[in-house]
Biotite code that builds the C-alpha atoms (Angstrom):
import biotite.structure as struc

atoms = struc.array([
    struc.Atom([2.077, -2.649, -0.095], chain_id="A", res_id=1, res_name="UNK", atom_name="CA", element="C"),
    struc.Atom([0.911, -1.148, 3.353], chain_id="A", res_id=2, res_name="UNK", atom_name="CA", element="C"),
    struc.Atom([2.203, 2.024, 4.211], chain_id="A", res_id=3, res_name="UNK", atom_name="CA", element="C"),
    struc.Atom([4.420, 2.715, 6.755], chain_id="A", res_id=4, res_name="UNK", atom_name="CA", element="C"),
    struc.Atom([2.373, 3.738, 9.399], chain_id="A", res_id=5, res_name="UNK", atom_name="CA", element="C"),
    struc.Atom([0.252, 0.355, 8.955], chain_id="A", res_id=6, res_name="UNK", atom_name="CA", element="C"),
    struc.Atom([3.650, -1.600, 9.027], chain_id="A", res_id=7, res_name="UNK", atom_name="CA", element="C"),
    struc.Atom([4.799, 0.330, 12.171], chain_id="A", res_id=8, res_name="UNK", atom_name="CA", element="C"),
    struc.Atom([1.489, -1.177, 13.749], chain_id="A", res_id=9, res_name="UNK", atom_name="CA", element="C"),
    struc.Atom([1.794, -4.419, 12.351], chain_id="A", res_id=10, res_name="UNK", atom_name="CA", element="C"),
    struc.Atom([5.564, -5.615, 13.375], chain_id="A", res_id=11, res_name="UNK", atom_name="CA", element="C"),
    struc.Atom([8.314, -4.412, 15.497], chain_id="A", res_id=12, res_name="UNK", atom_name="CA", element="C"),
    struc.Atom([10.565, -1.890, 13.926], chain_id="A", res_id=13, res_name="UNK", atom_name="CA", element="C"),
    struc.Atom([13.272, -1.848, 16.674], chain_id="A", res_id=14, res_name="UNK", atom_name="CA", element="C"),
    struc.Atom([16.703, -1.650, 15.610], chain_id="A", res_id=15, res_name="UNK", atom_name="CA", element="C"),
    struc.Atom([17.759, -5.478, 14.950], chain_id="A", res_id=16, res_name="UNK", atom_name="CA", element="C"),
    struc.Atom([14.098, -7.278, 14.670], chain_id="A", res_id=17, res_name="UNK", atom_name="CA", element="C"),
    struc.Atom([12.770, -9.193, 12.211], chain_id="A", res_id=18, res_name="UNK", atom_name="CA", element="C"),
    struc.Atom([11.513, -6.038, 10.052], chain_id="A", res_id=19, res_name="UNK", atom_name="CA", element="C"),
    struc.Atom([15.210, -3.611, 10.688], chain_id="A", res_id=20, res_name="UNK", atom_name="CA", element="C"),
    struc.Atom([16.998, -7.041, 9.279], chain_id="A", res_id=21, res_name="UNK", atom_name="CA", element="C"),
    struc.Atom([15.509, -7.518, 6.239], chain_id="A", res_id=22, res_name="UNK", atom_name="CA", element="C"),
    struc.Atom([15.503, -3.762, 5.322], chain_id="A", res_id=23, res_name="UNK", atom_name="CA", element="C"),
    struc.Atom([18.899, -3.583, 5.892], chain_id="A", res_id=24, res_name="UNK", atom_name="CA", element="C"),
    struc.Atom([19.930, -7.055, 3.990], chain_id="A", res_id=25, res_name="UNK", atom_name="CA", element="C"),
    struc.Atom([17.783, -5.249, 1.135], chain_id="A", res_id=26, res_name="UNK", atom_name="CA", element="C"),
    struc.Atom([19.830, -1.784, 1.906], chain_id="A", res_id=27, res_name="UNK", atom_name="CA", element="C"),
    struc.Atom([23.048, -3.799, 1.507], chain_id="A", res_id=28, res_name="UNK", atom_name="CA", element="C"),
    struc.Atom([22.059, -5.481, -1.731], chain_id="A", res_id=29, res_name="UNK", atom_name="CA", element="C"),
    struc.Atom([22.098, -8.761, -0.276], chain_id="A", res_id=30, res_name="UNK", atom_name="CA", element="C"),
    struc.Atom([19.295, -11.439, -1.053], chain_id="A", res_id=31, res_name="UNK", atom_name="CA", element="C"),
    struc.Atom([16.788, -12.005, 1.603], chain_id="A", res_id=32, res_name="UNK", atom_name="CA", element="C"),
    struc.Atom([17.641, -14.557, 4.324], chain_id="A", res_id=33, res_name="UNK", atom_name="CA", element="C"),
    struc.Atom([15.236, -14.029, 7.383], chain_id="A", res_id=34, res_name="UNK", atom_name="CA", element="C"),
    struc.Atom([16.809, -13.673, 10.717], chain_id="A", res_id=35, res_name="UNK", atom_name="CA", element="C"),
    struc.Atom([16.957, -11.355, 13.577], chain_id="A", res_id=36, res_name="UNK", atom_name="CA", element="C"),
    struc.Atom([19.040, -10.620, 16.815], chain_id="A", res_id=37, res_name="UNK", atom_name="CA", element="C"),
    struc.Atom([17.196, -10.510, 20.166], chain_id="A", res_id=38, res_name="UNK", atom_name="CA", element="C"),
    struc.Atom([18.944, -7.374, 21.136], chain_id="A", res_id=39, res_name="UNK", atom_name="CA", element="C"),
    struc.Atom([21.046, -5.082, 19.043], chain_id="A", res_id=40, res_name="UNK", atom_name="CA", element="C"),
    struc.Atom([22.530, -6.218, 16.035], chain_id="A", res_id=41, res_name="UNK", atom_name="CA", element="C"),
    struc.Atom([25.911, -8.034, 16.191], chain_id="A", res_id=42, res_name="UNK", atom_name="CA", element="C"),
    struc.Atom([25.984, -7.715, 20.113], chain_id="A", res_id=43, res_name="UNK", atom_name="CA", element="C"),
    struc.Atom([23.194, -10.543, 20.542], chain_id="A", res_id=44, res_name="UNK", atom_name="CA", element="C"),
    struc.Atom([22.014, -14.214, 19.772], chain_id="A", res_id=45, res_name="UNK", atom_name="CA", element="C"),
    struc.Atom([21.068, -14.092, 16.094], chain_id="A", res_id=46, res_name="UNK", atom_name="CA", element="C"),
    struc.Atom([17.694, -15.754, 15.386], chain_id="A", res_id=47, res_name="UNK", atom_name="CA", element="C"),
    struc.Atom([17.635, -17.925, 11.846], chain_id="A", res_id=48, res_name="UNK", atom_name="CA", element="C"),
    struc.Atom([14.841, -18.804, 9.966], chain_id="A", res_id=49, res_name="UNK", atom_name="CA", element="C"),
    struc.Atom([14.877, -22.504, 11.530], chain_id="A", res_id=50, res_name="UNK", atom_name="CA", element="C"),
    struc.Atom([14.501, -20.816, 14.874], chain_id="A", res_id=51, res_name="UNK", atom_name="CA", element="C"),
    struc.Atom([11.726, -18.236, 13.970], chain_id="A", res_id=52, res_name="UNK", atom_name="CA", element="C"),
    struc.Atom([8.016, -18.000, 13.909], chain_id="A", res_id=53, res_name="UNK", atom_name="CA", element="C"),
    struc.Atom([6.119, -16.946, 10.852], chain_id="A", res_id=54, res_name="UNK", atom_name="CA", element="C"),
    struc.Atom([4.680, -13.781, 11.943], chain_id="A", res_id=55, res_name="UNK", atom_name="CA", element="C"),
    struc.Atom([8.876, -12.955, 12.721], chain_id="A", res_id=56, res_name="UNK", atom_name="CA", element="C"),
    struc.Atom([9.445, -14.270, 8.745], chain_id="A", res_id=57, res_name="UNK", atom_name="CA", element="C"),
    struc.Atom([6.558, -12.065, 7.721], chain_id="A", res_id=58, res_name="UNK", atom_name="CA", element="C"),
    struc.Atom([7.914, -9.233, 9.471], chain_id="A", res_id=59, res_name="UNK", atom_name="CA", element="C"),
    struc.Atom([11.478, -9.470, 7.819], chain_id="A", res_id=60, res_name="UNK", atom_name="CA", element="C"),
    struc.Atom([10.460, -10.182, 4.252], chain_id="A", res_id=61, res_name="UNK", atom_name="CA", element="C"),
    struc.Atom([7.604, -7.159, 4.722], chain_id="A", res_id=62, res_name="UNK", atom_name="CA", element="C"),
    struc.Atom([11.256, -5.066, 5.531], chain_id="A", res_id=63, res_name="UNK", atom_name="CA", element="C"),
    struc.Atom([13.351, -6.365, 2.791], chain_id="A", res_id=64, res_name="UNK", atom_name="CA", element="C"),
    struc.Atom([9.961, -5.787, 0.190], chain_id="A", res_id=65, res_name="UNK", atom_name="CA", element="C"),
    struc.Atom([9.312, -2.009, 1.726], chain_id="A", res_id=66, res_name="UNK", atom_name="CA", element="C"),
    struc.Atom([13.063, -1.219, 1.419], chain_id="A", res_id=67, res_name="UNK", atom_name="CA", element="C"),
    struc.Atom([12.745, -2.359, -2.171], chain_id="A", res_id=68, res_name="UNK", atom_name="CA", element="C"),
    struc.Atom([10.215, -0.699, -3.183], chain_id="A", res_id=69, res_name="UNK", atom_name="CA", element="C"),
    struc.Atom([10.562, 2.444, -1.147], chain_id="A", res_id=70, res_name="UNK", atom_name="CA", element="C"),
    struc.Atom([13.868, 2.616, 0.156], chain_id="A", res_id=71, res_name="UNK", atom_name="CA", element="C"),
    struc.Atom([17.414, 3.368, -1.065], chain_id="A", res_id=72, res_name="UNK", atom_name="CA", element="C"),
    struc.Atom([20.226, 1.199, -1.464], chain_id="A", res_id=73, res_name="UNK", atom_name="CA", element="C"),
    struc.Atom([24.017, 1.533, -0.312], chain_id="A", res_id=74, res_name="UNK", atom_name="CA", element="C"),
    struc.Atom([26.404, 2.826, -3.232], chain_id="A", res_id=75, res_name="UNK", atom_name="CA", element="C"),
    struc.Atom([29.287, 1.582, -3.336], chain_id="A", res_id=76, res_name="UNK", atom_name="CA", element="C"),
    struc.Atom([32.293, 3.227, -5.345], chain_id="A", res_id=77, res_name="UNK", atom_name="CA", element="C"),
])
């Protein structure tokens, strides 16, 4: 796996992209399903898969993978 600073080159880490989605869907112990929102999350249009490119599904999976292997997960009590 690249390293952060390689990802941060390679796809858009804003808040709601491609990349933030699947690291959170990962965070929340949900099962990857690429998507995105053009602007922030909730607020905007939400992208599906159907809708986006594959550089946009490499960029989510590469978020839900990194958060996987490098980030933490939610705990719920």
């Amino acid at each position: 796996m690249d390293n952060y600073k390689q990802l941060k080159e390679r796809y858009d880490m804003r808040h709601g992209g491609p990349f933030d989605r699947g690291s959170a869907d990962s965070y929340y112990h949900r099962g990857p399903n690429p998507h995105y929102y053009i602007g922030g999350t909730g607020f905007t249009p939400k992208i599906e898969e159907n809708d986006m490119t594959p550089h946009e599904v490499e960029a989510y999976m590469a978020g839900y993978e990194y958060n996987e292997k490098y980030g933490d997960k939610k705990l719920y009590d």
